[in-house]
N, CA, C and O atoms as CSV, one atom per row, in Angstrom:
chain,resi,resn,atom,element,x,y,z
A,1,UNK,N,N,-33.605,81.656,139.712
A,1,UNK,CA,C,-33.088,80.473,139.050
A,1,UNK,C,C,-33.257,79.231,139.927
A,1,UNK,O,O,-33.394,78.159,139.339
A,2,UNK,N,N,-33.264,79.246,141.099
A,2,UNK,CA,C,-33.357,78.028,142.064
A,2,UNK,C,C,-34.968,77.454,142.451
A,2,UNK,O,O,-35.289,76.345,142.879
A,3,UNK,N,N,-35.894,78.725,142.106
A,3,UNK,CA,C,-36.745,78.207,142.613
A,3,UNK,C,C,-37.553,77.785,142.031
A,3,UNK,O,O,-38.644,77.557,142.554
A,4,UNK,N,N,-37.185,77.414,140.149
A,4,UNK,CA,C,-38.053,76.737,139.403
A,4,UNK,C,C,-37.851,75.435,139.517
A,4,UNK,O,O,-38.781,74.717,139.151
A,5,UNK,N,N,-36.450,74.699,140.113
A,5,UNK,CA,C,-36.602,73.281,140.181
A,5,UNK,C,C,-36.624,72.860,141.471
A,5,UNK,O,O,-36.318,71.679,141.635
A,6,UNK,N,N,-36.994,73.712,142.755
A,6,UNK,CA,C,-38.111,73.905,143.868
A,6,UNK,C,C,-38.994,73.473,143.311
A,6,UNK,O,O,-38.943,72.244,143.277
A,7,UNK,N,N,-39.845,73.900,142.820
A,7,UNK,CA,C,-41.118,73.965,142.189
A,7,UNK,C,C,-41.522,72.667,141.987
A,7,UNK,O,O,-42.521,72.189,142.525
A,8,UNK,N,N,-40.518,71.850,140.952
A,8,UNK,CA,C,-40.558,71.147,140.136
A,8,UNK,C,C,-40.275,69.720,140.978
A,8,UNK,O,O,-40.760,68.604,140.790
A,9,UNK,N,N,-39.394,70.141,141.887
A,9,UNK,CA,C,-39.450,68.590,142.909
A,9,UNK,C,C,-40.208,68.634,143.698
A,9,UNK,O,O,-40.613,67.510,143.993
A,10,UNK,N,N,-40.853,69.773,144.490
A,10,UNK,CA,C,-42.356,69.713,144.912
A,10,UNK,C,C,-44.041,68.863,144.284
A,10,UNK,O,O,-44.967,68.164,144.696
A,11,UNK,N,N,-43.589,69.485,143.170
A,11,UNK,CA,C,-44.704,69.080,142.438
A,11,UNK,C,C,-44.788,67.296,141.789
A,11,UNK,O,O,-45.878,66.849,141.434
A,12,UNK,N,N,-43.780,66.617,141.730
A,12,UNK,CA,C,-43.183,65.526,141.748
A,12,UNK,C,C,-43.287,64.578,142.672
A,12,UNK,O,O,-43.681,63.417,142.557
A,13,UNK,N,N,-42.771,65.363,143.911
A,13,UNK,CA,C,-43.452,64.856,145.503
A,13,UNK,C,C,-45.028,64.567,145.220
A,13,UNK,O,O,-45.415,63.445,144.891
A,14,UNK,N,N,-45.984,65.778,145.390
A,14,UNK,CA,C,-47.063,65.433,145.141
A,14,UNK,C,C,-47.751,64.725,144.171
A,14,UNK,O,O,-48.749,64.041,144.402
A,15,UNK,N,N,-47.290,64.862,143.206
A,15,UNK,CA,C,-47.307,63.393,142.052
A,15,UNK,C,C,-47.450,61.932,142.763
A,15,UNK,O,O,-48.414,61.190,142.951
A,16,UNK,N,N,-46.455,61.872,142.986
A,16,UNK,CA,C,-45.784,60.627,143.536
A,16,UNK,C,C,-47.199,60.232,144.826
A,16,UNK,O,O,-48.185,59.501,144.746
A,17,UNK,N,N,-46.637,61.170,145.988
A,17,UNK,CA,C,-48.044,60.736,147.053
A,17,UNK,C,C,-49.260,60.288,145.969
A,17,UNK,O,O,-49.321,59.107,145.628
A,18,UNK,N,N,-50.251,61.296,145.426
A,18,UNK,CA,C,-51.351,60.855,144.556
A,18,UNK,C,C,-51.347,59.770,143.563
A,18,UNK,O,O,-52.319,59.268,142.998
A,19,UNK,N,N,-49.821,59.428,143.413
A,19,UNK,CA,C,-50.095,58.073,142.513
A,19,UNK,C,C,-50.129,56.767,143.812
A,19,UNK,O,O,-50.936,55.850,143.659
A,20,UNK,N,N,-49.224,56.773,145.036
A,20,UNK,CA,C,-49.159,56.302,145.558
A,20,UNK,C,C,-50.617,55.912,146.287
A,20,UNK,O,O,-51.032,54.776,146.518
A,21,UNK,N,N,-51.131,56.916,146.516
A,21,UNK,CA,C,-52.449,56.756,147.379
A,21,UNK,C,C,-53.465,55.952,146.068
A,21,UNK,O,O,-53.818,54.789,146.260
A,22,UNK,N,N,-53.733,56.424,145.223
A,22,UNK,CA,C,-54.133,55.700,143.575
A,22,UNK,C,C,-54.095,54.097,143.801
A,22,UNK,O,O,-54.930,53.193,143.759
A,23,UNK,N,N,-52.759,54.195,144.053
A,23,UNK,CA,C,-52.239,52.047,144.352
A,23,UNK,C,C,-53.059,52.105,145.102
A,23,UNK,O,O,-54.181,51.996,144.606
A,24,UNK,N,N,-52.988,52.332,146.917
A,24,UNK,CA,C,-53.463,52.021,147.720
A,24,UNK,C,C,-54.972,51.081,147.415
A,24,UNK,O,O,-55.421,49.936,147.472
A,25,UNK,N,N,-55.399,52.695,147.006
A,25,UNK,CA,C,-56.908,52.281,146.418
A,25,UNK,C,C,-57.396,51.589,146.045
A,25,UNK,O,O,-58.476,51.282,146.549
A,26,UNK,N,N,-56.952,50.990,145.050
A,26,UNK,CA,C,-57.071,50.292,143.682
A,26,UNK,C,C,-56.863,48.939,143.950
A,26,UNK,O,O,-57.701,48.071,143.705
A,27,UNK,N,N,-55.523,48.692,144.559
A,27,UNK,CA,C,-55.391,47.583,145.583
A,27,UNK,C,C,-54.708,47.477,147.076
A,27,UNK,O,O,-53.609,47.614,147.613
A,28,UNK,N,N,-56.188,47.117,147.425
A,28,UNK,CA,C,-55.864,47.799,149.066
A,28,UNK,C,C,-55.510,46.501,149.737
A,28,UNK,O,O,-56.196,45.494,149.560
A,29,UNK,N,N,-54.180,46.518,150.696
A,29,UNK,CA,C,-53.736,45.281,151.745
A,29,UNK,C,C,-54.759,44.455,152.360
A,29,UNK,O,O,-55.710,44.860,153.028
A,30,UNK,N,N,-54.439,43.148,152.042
A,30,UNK,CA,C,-55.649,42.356,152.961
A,30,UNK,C,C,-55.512,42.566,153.921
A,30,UNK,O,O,-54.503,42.995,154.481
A,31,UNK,N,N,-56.968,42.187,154.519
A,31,UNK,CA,C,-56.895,42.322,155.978
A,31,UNK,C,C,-56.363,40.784,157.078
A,31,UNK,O,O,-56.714,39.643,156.778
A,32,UNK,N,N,-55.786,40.996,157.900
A,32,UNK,CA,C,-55.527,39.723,158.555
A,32,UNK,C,C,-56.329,40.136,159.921
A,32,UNK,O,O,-56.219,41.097,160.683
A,33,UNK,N,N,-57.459,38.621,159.892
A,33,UNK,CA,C,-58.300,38.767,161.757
A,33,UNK,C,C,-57.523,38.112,162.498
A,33,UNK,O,O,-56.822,37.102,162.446
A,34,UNK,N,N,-57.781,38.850,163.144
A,34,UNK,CA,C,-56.562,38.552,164.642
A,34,UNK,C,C,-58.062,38.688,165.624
A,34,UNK,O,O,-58.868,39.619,165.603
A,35,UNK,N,N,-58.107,37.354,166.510
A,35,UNK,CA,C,-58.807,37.272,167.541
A,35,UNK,C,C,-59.017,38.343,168.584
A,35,UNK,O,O,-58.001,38.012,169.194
A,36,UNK,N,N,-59.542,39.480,169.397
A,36,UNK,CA,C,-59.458,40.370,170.449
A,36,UNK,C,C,-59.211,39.510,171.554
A,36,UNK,O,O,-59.839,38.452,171.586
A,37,UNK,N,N,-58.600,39.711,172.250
A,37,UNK,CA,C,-58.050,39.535,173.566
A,37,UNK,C,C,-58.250,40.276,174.677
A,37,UNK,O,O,-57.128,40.484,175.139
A,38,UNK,N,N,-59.068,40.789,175.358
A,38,UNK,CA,C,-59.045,41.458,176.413
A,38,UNK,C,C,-58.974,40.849,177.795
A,38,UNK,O,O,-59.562,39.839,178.182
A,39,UNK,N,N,-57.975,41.807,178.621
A,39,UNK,CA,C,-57.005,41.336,179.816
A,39,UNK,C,C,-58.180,41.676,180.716
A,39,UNK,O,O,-58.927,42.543,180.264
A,40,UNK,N,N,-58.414,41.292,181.606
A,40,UNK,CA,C,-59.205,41.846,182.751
A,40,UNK,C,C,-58.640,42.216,183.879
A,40,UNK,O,O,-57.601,41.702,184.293
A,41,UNK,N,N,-59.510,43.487,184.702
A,41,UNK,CA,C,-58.170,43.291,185.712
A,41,UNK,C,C,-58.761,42.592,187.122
A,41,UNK,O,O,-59.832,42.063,187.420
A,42,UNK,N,N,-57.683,42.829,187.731
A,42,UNK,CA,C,-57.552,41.403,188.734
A,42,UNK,C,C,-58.386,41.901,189.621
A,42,UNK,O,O,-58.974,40.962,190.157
A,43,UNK,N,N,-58.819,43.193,190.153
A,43,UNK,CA,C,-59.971,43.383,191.140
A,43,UNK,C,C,-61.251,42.740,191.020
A,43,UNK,O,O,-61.983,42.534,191.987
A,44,UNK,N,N,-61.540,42.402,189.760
A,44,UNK,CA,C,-62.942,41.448,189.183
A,44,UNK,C,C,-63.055,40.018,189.588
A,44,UNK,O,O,-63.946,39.264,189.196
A,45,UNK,N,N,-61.812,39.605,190.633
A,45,UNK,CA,C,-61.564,37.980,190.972
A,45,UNK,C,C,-61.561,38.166,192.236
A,45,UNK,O,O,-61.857,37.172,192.900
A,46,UNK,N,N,-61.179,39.690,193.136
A,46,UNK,CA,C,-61.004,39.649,194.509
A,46,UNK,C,C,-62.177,39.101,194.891
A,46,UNK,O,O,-63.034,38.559,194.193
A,47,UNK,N,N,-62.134,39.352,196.466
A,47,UNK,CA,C,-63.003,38.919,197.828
A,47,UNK,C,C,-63.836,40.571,198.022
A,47,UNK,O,O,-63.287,41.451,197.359
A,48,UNK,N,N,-64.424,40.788,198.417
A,48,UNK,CA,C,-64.878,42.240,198.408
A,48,UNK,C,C,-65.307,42.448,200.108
A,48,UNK,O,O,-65.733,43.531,200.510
């Protein structure tokens, strides 16, 4: 008796993800460019 509405909120779950991923898809988040920045390190300025 318990494990047909197991079942049933499982299968709901996975519903849900596959509709969710569906959105994603369909309309996917813009992208925002963000400049790269790379730090250098400080041995590249020493005296050698």
């Amino acid at each position: 008796m318990f494990r047909r509405p197991l079942l049933l909120l499982v299968l709901i779950l996975i519903l849900a993800a596959l509709g969710g991923l569906l959105v994603l898809g369909a309309f996917p988040p813009p992208v925002s460019q963000q400049p790269v920045e790379r730090v250098l390190p400080n041995e590249r300025f020493g005296t050698r």
